[in-house]
C-alpha positions in Angstrom: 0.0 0.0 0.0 2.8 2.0 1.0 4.8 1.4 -2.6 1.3 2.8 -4.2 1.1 5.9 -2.4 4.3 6.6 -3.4 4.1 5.8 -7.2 1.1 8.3 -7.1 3.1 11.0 -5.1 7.0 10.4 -7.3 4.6 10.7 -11.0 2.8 14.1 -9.3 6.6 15.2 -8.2 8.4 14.7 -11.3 5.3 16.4 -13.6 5.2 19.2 -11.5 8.6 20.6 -11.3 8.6 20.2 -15.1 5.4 21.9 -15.8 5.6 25.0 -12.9 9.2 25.2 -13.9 7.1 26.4 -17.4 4.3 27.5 -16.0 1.6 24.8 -17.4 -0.5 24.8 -14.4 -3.6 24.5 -16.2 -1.9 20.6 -17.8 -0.8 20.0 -14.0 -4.2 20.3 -12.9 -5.7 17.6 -15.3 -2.7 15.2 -14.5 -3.7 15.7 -10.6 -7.7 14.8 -11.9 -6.4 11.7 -13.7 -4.8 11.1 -10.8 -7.5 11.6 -8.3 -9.9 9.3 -10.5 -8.2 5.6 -9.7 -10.1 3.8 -7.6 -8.1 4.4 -3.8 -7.3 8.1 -4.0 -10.1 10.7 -2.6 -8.0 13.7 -3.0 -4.7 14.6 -4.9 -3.1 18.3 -4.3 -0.4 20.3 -5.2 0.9 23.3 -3.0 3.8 26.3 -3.6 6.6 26.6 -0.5 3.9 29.3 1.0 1.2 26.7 1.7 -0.9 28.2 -1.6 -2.5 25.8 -3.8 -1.2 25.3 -6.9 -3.4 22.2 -8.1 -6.3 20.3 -6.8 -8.1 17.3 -7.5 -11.6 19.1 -7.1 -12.5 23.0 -8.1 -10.8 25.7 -5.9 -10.3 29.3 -5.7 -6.9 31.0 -6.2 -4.8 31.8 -3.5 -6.4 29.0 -1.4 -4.5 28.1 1.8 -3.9 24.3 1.8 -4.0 24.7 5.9 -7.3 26.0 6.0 -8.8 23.0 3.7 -6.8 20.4 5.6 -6.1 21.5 9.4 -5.4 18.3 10.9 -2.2 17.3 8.1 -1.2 21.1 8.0 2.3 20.9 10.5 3.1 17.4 8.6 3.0 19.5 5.2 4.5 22.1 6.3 7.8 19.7 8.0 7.9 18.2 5.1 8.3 21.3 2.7 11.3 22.9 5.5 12.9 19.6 5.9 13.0 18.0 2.4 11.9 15.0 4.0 8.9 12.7 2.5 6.1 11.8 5.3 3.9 8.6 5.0 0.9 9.2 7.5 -2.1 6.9 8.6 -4.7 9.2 10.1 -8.3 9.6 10.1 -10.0 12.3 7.8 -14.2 13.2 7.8 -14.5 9.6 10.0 -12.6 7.6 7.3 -9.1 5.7 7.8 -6.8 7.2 4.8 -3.2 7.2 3.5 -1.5 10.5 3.2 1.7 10.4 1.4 3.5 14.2 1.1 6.9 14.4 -1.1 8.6 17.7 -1.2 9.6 19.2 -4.6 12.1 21.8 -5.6 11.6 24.3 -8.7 13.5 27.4 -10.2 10.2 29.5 -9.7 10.1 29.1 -6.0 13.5 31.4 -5.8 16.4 31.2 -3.1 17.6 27.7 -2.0 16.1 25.8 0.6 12.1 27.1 -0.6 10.1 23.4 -1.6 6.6 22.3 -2.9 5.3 19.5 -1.8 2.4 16.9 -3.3 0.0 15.4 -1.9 -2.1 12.2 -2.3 -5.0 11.2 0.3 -6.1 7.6 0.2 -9.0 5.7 1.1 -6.8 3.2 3.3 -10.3 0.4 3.4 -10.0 0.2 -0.2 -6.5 -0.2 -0.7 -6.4 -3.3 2.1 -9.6 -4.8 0.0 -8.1 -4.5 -3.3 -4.3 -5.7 -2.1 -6.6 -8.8 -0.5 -8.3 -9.6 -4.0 -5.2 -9.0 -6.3 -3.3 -11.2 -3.4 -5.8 -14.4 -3.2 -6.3 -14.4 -6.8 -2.7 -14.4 -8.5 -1.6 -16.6 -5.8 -4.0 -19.4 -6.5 -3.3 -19.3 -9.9 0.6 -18.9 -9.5 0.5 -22.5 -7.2 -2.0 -24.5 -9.6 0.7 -23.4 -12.7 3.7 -23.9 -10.9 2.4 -27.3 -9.1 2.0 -28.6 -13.1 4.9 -27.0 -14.2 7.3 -28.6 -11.3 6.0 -31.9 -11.9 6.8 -31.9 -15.3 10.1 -30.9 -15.6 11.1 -33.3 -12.8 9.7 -36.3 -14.7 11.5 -34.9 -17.7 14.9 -33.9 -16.0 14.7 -37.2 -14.3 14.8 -39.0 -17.8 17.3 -36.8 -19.9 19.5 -35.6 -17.3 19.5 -36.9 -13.7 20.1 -41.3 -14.5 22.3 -40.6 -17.4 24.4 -38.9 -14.8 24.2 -40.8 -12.3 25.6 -43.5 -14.3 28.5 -41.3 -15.1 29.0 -40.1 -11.7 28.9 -44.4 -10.7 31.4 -45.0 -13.3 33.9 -42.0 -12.2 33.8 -42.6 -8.6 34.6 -46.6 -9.6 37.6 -45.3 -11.8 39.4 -43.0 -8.7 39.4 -46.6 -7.2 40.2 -48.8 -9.8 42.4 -46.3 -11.8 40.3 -47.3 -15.1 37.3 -45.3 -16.6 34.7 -48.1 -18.0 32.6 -45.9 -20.0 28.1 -46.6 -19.5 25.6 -46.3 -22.0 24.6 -43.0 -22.1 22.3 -41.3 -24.5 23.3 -39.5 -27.8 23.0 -36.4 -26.5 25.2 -33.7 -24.7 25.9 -36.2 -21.6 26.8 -38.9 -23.7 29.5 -36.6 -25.5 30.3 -35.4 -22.2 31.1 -39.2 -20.9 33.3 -39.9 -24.0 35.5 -36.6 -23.1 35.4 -37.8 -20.1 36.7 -41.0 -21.7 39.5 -39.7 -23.7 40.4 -37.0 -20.8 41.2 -40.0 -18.8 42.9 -42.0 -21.1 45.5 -38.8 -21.4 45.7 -38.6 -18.4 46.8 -41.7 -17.3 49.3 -41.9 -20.1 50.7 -38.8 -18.4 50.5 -39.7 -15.2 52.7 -42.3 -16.1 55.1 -40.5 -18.0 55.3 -37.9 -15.2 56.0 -40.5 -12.3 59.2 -41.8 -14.7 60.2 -38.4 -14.6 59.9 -37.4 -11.3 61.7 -40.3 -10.2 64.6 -39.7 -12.2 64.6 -36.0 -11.1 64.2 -36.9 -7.9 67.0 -39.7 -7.7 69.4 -36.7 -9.1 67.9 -34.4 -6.8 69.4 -37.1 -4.1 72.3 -37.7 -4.8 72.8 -33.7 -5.0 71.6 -32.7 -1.7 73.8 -36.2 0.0 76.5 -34.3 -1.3 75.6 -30.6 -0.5 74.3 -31.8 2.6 77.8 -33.5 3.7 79.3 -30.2 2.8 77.3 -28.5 4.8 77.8 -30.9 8.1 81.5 -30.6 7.8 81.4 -26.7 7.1 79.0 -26.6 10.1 81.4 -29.2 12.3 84.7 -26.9 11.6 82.6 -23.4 12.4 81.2 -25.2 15.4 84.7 -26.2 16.0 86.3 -22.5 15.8 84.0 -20.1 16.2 81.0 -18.8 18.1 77.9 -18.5 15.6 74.1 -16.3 15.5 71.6 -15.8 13.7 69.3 -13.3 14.3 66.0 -12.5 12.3 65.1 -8.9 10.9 63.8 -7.3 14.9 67.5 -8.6 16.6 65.9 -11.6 18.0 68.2 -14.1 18.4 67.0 -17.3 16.2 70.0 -20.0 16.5 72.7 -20.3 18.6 75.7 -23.0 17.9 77.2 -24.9 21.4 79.9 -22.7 21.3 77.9 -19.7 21.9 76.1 -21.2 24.6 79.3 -22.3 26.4 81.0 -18.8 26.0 78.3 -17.0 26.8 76.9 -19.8 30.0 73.3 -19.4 28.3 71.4 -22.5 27.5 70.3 -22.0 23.7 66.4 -22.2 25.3 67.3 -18.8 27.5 68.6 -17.6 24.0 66.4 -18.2 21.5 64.0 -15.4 20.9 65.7 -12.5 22.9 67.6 -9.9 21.8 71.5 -9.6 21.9 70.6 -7.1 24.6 70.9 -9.6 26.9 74.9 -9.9 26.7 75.2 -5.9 26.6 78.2 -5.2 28.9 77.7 -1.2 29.1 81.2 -1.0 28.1 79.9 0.5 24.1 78.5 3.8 23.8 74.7 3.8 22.4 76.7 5.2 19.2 78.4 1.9 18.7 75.5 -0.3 18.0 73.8 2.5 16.0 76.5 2.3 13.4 76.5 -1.3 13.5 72.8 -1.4 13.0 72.6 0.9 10.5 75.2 -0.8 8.3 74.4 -4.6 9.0 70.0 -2.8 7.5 71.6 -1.3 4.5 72.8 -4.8 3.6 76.5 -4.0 4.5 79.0 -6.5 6.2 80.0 -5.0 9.7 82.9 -6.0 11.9 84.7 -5.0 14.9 85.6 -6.2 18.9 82.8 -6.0 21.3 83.0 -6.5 25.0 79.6 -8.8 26.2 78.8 -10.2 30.2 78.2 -13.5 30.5 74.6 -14.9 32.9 77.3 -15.1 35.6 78.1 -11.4 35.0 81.9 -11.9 33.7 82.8 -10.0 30.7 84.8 -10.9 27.2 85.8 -9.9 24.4 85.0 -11.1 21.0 86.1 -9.9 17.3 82.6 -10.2 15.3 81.8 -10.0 11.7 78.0 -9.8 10.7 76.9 -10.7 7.4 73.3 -9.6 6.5 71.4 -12.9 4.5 69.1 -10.7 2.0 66.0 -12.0 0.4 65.1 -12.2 -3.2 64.3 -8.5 -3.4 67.7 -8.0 -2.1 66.8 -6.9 1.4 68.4 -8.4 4.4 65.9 -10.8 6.0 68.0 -12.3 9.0 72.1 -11.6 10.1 75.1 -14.1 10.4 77.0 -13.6 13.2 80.3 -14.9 13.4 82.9 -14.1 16.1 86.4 -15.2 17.9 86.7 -15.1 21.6 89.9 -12.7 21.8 89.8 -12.2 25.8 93.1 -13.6 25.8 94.6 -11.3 23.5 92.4 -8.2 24.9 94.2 -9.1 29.0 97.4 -9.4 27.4 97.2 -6.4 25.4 95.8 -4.3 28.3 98.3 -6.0 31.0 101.2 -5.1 28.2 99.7 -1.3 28.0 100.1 -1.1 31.8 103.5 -2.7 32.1 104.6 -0.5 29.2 103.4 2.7 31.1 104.4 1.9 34.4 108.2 1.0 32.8 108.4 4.1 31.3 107.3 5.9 34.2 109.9 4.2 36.3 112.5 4.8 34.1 111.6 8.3 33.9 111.3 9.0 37.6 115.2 6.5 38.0 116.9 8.7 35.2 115.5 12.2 37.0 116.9 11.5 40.1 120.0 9.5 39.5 122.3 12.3 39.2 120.4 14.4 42.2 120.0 11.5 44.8 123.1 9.0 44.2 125.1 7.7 47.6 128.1 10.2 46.5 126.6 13.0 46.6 125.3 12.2 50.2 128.8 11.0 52.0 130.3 14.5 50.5 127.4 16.9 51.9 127.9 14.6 55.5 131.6 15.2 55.6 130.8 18.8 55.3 128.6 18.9 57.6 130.1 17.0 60.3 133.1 18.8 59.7 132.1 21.7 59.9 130.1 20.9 63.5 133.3 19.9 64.9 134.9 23.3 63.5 132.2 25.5 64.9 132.3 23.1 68.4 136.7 23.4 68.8 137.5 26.5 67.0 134.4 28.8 67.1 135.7 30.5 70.4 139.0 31.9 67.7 137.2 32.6 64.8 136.4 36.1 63.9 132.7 37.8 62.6 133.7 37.1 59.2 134.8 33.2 59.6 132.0 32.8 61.9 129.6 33.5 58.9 131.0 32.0 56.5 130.9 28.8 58.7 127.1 29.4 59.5 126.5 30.1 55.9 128.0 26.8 55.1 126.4 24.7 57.5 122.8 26.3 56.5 123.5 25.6 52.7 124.7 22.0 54.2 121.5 21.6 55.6 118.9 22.4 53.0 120.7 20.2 50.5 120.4 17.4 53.0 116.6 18.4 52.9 116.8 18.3 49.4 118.1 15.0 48.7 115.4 13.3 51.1 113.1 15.4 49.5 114.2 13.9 45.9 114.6 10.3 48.3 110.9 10.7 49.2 110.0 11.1 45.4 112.0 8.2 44.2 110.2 6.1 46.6 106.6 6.6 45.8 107.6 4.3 43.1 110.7 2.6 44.0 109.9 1.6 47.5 106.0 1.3 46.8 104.2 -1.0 48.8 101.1 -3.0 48.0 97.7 -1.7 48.4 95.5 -2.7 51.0 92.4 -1.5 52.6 92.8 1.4 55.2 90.8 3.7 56.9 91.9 7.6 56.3 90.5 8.3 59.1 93.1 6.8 61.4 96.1 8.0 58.7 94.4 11.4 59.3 94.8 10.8 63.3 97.9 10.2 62.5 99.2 13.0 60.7 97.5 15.7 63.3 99.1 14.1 66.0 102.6 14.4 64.3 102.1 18.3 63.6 100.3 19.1 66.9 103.0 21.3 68.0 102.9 23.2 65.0 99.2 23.3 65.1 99.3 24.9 68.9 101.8 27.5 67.4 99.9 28.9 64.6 96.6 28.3 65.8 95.5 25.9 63.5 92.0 24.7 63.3 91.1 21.7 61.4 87.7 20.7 60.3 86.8 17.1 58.8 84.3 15.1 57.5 84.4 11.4 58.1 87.0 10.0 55.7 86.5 6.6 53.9 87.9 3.2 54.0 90.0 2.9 50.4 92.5 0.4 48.8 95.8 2.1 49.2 99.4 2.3 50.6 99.1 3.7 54.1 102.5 5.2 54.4 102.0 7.2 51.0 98.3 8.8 52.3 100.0 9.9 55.1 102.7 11.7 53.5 100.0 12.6 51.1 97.7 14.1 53.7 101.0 15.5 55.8 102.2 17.8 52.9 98.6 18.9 52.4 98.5 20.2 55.6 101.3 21.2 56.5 101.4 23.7 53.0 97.9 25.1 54.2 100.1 26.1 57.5 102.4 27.0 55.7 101.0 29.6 53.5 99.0 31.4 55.6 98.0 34.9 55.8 100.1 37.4 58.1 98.3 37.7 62.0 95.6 35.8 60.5 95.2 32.2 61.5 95.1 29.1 59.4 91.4 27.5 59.3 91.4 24.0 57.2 88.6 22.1 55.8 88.5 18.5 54.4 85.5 18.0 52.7 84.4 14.3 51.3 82.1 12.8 49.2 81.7 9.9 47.2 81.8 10.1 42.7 81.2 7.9 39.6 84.2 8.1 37.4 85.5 6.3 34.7 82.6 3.4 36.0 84.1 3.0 38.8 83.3 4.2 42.8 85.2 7.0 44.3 85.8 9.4 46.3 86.8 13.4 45.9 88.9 14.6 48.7 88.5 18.7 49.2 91.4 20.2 51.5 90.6 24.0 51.9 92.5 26.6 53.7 92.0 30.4 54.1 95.6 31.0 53.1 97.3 33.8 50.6 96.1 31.5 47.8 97.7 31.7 44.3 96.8 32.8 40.8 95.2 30.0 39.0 97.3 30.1 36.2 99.8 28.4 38.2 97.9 25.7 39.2 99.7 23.1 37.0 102.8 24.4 37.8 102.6 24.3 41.4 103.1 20.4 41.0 105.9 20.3 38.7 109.2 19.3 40.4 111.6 22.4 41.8 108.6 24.7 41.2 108.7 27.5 44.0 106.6 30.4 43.3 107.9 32.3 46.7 111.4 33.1 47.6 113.1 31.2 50.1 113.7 34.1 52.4 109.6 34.3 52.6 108.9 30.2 52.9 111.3 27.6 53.2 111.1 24.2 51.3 112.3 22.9 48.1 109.6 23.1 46.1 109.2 19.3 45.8 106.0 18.7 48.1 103.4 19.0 45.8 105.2 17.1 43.0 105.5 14.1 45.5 101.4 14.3 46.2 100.7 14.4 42.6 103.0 11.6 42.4 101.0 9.7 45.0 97.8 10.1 43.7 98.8 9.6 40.1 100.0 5.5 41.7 96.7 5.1 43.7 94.8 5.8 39.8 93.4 9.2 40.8 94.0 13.0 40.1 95.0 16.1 41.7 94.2 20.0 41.1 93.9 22.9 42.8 91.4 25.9 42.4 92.9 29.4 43.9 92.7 33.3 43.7 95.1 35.5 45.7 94.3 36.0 49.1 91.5 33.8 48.6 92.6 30.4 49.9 93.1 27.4 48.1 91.4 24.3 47.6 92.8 21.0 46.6 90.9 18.7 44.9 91.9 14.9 45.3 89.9 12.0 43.6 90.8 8.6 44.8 89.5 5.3 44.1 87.6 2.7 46.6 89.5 0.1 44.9 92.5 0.1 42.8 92.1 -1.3 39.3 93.4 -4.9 38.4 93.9 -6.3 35.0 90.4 -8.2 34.9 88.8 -4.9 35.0 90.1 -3.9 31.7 88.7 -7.1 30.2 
């Protein structure tokens, strides 16, 4: 019923934006009579965007209001004109159930955009269900009774011509998959009986080549055999040798590890099941920069061999060294689809290349330091400079009384210069010995050297009124005689150089670093002395450097050289940070723990 409304309201739609669009309202109206005169519709009506009649099933004055004919559809024509939207409505109109289908329109004549027409068909909605009853019962008795006889007899005929024919060809194929020979039925002269004799000859062929193709598959694949026996022992003994030699990879496009030969399993302590879909992640050692594997991945993705030494930790946390080259495998379109790893393990060579480094460096250091003070410090040179001073004791102790002004000067002279050669040459002593007399390392507590040391210069810390301020020192591997001396000449140059009527106030600040991956500690002495310019500050540790005269501070300019010495053997630096009559502060960084050869593996 629905459909029909709509028929009625899509033919008044389309005639009238034709014929307003030329102004035939006169031919609308007669297409809206026609259309009012089928047997459902009571009333068919046309109406402009302003709710003015344009055409009307039955008479009516111009400039009509369609609202004021029909009040009870008038909001539902009016939607339907501002909306655009088609309304199907079921309502009752003078007592009688009707159909009232509205479609909006759109014309030229009705101006700016948006402006819509809209048609309208009322229906009598009784006689629509009575005629869709009529037309319904009638076609479908006559559609069963001619499809009832038609069904029948094209079964009876399909069962003759077409349905036993092939089931007897059907019979005879599923016999011949079993039997591996087609025997052919009687079949009518007729399309299925050409089709069984293709069928016939298909089989025949194929047989023939079936057999032809087993003779040849056979002999392929006996070749085939004998082939792969061969490329397949080659492989095995490649495989065997590698195995053998060298610690194998292979890792898919993402870096996860997808086979692992026994060698890299024993290296590396992993069983192949903790390897086998991680990432080579696993053995990083933090020993390479982020940098590293960047280049390396970046070559091994543009298809590019890559090799080079990398330092990996083991699952028990030890660390070695092995020289790797990876080789990307790439696909057919030439793109790397997995990566060969093969590497050496070359911790052997890597220990005794580092432990030759650090005998090489310590030798030449030693014969440095030997060759510097063999012509100062040389058992010679000390009998002479005793003989003179013994000497010249005894001269001053018989014959001082007889001496005049003049001898007795020159004899005080001489014994003075005697003297600060003597502290010269165990200043030079003390030097040599950092090295030459070193002891080994062992773990002390600076807090008891630092006891130490006060309690040696306690006189000379009641003198000058010394205050000394500490924080709690650490327990480090070192030589306990050599951070005493250490701490001792710190000290005792912050007495030292202190300001005139002013006194000395010392602070030692610690606290603990991270350097070089490794734990240590930084060691502040600060004094409130008359400071230095900082562009000495390198020079200040150099040996013989004096930047007073010795009329203003005695010593032999050796001290400082001897703590740099120190710290340099205990694998930690020195430096200073000073203005003039600001103070100093040296800086000391000392390890917890010296380094051994296994830590440069």
């Amino acid at each position: 019923m629905q459909q029909r409304a709509e028929s009625i309201t899509r033919g008044l739609e389309f005639a009238s934006e034709g014929l307003i669009e030329i102004k035939e309202t006169i031919l609308l109206g007669r297409i809206v009579q026609n259309y009012a005169t089928l047997p459902t519709v009571l009333e068919v009506s046309i109406v402009d965007p302003d709710g003015i009649l344009i055409a009307h099933s039955q008479p009516f004055s111009m400039s009509t209001r369609y609202a004021e004919m029909r009040p009870s559809i008038a909001a539902d024509v009016n939607q339907s004109s501002q909306l655009g939207k088609e309304l199907h409505l079921r309502t009752t109109l003078q007592g009688k159930p009707v159909v009232v289908e509205i479609l909006p329109f759109s014309s030229l004549l009705f101006g700016k955009k948006g402006k819509r027409g809209v048609a309208i068909a009322i229906m009598d909605l009784n006689q629509m269900e009575q005629d869709t009853r009529q037309s319904f019962l009638s076609s479908t008795l006559t559609m069963a009774i001619g499809t009832g006889i038609i069904l029948l007899f094209l079964f009876w005929l399909i069962q003759q011509l077409v349905l036993r024919p092939l089931a007897n060809l059907n019979e005879a194929i599923v016999q011949s998959t079993q039997t591996e020979d087609f025997a052919l039925p009687a079949l009518p002269s007729d399309e299925i009986g050409f089709l069984g004799n293709n069928f016939a000859a298909v089989f025949g062929q194929l047989r023939a080549y079936k057999q032809m193709e087993l003779e040849v598959v056979e002999l392929e694949l006996r070749e085939k055999s004998r082939y792969l026996d061969a490329v397949l022992l080659n492989l095995q003994d490649m495989k065997y040798a590698l195995d053998r030699s060298a610690i194998v990879a292979i890792t898919d496009i993402r870096g996860e590890i997808t086979y692992v030969n026994d060698k890299f399993c024993e290296v590396t302590k992993y069983s192949r099941e903790e390897l086998i879909g991680k990432n080579h992640r696993l053995l990083n050692s933090g020993y390479h920069p982020p940098e590293f594997f960047t280049e390396m991945w970046q070559t091994i993705t543009s298809g590019q061999d890559w090799r080079s030494d990398i330092r990996n930790r083991t699952k028990d946390g030890s660390l070695y060294w092995i020289d790797t080259t990876i080789v990307p495998l790439l696909n057919l379109q030439g793109l790397p689809y997995q990566f060969l790893a093969i590497s050496q393990d070359i911790s052997d060579r890597k220990r005794a290349e580092q432990e030759m480094r650090l005998l090489t460096e310590r030798l030449e250091l030693n014969n440095r330091e030997l060759q510097d003070f063999a012509y100062v410090a040389s058992h010679d040179l000390q009998e002479p400079l005793r003989k003179i001073q013994a000497f010249g004791d005894r001269l001053k102790t018989t014959n001082g009384d007889i001496l005049n002004d003049k001898g007795k000067d020159y004899l005080a002279r001489m014994l003075n210069a005697a003297n600060r050669a003597q502290v010269l040459i165990n200043d030079l002593l003390a030097f040599s010995r950092v090295t030459t007399k070193a002891q080994s390392f062992v773990a002390i507590n600076l807090n008891e050297i630092l006891e130490g040391v006060l309690s040696d210069l306690e006189v000379r810390i009641e003198q000058t009124g010394t205050t000394v301020d500490f924080d709690p020192l650490p327990v480090i591997e070192a030589e306990p005689s050599q951070m005493r001396q250490l701490l001792q000449n710190l000290i005792s140059n912050a007495i030292k150089f202190r300001k005139e009527n002013v006194a000395p106030i010392i602070q030692i600040r610690v606290s603990p670093i991270h350097q070089d991956d490794r734990d240590a500690y930084e060691i502040r002495v600060i004094d409130n002395g008359i400071g230095l310019d900082q562009k000495y500050s390198d020079r200040i540790f150099q040996m013989f450097q004096r930047l007073h005269g010795r009329n203003a501070y005695e010593g032999t300019g050796i001290g400082l050289a001897i703590c740099r010495k120190i710290v340099e053997r205990h694998g930690g630096m020195i430096a200073v940070e000073s203005q003039i009559d600001q103070g100093a502060t040296f800086i000391i960084t000392l390890p917890l723990k010296q380094a051994t050869i296994e830590d440069y593996d």
